[in-house]
C-alpha positions in Angstrom: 44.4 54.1 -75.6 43.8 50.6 -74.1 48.2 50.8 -73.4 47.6 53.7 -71.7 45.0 52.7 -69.2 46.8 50.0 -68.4 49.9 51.7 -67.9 47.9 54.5 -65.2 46.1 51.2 -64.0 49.0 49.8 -63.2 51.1 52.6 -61.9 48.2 53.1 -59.7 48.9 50.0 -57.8 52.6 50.3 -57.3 53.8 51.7 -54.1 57.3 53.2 -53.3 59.0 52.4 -50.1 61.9 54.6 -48.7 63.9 52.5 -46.5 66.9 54.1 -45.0 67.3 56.2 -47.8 67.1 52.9 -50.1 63.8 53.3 -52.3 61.7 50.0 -53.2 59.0 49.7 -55.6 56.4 47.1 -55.6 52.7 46.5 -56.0 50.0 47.0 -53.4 48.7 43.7 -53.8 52.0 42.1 -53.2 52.1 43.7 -49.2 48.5 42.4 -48.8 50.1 38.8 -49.3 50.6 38.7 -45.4 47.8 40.5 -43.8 48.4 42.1 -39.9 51.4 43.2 -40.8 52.4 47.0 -40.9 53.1 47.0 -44.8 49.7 45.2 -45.1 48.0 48.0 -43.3 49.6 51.4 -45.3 47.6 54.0 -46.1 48.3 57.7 -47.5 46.9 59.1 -43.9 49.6 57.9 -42.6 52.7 60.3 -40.8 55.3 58.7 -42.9 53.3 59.4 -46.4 55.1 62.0 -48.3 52.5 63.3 -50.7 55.1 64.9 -53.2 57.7 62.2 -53.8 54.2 59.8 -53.3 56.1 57.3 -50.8 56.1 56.0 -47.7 59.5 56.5 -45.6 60.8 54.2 -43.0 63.9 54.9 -40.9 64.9 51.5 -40.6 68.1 48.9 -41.6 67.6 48.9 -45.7 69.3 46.0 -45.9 67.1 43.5 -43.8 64.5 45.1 -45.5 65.5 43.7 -48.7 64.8 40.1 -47.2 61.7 41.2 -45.5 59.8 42.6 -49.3 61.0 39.5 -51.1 59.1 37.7 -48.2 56.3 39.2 -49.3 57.0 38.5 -53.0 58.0 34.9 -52.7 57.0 33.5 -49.4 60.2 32.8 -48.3 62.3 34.6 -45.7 66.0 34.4 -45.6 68.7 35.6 -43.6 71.1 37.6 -44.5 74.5 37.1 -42.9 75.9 40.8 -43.1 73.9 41.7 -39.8 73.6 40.2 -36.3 70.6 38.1 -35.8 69.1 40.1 -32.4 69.1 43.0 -34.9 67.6 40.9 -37.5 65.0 39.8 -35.0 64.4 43.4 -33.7 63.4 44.6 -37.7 61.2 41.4 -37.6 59.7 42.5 -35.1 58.9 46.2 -36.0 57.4 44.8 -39.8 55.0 42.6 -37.6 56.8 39.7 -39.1 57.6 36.3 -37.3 61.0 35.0 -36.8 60.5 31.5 -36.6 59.3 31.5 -40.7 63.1 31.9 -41.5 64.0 29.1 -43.9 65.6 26.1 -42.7 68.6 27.0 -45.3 69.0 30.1 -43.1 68.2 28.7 -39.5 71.2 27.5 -38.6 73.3 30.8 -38.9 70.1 32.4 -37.7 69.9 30.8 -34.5 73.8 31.0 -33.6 73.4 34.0 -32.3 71.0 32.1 -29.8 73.3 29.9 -28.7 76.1 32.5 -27.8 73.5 34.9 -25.6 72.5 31.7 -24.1 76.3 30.6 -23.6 77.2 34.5 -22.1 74.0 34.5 -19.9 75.4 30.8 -18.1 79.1 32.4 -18.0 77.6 35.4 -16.3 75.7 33.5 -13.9 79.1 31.9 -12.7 80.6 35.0 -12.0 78.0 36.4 -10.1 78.3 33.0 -8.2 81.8 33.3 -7.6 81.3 36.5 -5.8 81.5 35.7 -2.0 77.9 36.4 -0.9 77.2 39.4 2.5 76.8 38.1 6.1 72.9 39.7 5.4 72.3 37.3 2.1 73.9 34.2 3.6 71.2 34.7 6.4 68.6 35.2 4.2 69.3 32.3 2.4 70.1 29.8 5.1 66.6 31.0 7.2 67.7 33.4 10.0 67.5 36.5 8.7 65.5 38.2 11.6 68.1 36.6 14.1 71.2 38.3 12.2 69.1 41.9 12.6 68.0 41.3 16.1 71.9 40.4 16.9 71.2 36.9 18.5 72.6 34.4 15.7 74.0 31.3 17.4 76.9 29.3 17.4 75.6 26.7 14.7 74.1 29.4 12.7 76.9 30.7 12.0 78.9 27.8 10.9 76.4 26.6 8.6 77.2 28.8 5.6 80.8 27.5 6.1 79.6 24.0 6.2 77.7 24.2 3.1 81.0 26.4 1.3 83.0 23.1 2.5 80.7 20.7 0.9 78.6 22.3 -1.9 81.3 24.6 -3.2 84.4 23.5 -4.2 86.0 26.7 -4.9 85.3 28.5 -2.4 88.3 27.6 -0.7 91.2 25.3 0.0 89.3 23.3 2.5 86.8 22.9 0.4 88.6 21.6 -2.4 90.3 19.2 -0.2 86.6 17.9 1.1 85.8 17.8 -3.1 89.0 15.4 -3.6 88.1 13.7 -0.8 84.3 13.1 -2.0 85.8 12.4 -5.6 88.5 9.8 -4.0 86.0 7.5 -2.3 83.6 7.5 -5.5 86.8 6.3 -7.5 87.3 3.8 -4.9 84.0 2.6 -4.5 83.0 1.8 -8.2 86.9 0.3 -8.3 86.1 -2.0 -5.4 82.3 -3.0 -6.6 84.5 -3.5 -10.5 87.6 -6.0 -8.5 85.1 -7.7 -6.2 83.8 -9.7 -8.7 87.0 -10.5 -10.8 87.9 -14.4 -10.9 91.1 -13.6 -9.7 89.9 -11.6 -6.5 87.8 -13.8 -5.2 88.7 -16.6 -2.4 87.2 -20.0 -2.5 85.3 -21.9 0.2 87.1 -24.9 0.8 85.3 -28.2 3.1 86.7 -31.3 3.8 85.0 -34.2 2.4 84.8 -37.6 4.0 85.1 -40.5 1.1 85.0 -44.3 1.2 88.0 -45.4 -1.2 87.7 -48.8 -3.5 89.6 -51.1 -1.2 86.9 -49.5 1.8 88.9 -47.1 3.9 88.2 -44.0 4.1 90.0 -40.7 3.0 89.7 -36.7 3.6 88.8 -34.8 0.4 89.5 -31.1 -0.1 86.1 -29.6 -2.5 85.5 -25.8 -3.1 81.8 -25.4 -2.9 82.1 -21.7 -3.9 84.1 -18.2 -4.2 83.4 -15.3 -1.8 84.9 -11.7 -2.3 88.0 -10.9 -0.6 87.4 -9.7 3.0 89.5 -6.4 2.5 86.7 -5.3 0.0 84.4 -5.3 2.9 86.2 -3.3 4.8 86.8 -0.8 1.9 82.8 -0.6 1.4 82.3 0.3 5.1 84.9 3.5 5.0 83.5 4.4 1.8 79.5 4.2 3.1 80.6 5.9 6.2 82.4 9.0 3.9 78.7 8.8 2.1 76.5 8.7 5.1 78.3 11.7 6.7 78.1 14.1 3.5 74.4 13.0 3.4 73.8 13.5 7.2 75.7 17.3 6.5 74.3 17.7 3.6 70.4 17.2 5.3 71.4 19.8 8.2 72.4 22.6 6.2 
């Protein structure tokens, strides 16, 4: 008699889950492990209780489900690598459950599919940016908007969206990736001068003439080098290459 209470006790407890046609059994007290979540909260009222088969039906993915009940049963949620992880995420989400308690075994293949959507979402960006832009946007964006509708733009108005194609983007056309070799060419040259200036070998000594009295007390002309200065063509190299720099800055500031 004492078996059989225990038995009806016990089946009493239990709860069926129909999951995508997938039936799970487990005890009540095992779905109250993680409270405010929907298994936490089931109840026979509910539109999904069927009171003849006495279970609960879900028309979700059975086999993320698997992972999400033996969360419940062990604590620990684990991926599983059959499905795609924004799907994965999206059953998360409708069991109330947290995505960020996968374990760290799982979190790498977890979060892959992370790094591609963000990967897509930057390769999409540049194609949208390699569309040429209308004459209405470009006046938006460079400030005279209510000039281009009233019909009055000006002469420098209209060659600043060139100007800034020229020198902010590269690829927007042959000119422009001319100016871009150019700006690259005088960068090279720059950190190649500042690099040589200071080599032993390119550097060219200050010589003086030195008046000394010799042991028998005449006198005689002595040649010293005092010091080493840089070569004078690295001057001139500087200048061309700060002059290339102040002009893309004084462009730049304009646009």
């Amino acid at each position: 008699l004492l078996g059989l209470t225990m038995n009806i006790m016990d089946s009493e407890n239990r709860v069926v889950l129909n999951v995508g046609g997938i039936r799970h059994e487990t005890y009540k007290a095992t779905l109250k492990k993680i409270p405010a979540t929907r298994l936490s909260r089931l109840t026979e009222a509910l539109a999904n209780y069927d009171p003849i088969l006495n279970e609960y039906f879900f028309d979700r993915h059975p086999g993320v489900f698997a992972q999400v009940l033996n969360y419940y049963r062990t604590g620990k949620l684990h991926y599983p690598t059959d499905v795609c992880g924004p799907l994965f995420e999206e059953e998360l989400e409708f069991w109330g459950l947290d995505s960020n308690q996968v374990e760290p075994c799982c979190w790498m293949t977890y979060t892959q599919h992370r790094d591609t959507q963000e990967t897509l979402a930057v390769l999409e960006r540049l194609d949208l940016d390699t569309e040429k832009p209308t004459e209405e946007e470009l006046a938006r964006k460079f400030g005279y908007e209510d000039d281009y509708l009233k019909g009055t733009v000006s002469w420098w108005q209209h060659m600043k969206p060139q100007m800034w194609s020229l020198f902010d983007e590269p690829y927007s056309s042959n000119a422009a990736k001319i100016i871009g070799v150019i700006s690259v060419f005088f960068i090279c040259v720059s950190i190649l001068s500042f690099c040589l200036k200071t080599h032993p070998d390119m550097r060219v000594p200050v010589i003086r003439n030195i008046t000394v009295k010799t042991a028998n007390g005449s006198t005689a002309w002595v040649l010293d080098k005092t010091q080493t200065n840089a070569h004078v063509a690295f001057f001139y190299i500087e200048c061309v290459c700060n002059a290339w720099f102040t002009f893309e800055i004084l462009v730049s500031s304009n646009l």
